[in-house]
C-alpha positions, -999 to +999 in steps of 0.1 A: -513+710-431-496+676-438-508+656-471-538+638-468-518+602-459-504+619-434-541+634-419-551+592-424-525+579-408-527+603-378-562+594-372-550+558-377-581+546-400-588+545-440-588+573-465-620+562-472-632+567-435-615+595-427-631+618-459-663+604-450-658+618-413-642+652-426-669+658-450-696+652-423-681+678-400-683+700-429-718+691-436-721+703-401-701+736-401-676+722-382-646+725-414-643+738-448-627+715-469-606+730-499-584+716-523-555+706-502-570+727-471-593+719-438-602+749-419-617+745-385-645+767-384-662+756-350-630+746-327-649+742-296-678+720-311-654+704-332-634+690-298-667+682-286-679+660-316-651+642-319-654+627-284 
């Protein structure tokens, strides 16, 4: 997994915006967010909600 400036810069938005969109998929049993970790849990409705 790259660091987390990486992961922002990829998605080309803020830290801010992008924790607030991981930890909503995780709300939503999409990831599980660890410390330093994201685990897809739900790959196919993952691709699907971030369309």
């Amino acid at each position: 997994m790259p660091p987390p400036a990486d992961v922002v810069a990829l998605a080309g938005t803020s830290r801010e915006t992008c924790t607030k969109v991981l930890r909503d998929y995780a709300d939503h049993g999409l990831l599980r967010l660890a410390r330093g970790r994201i685990t897809v849990l739900d790959p196919e409705r993952l691709r699907d909600a971030a369309r």
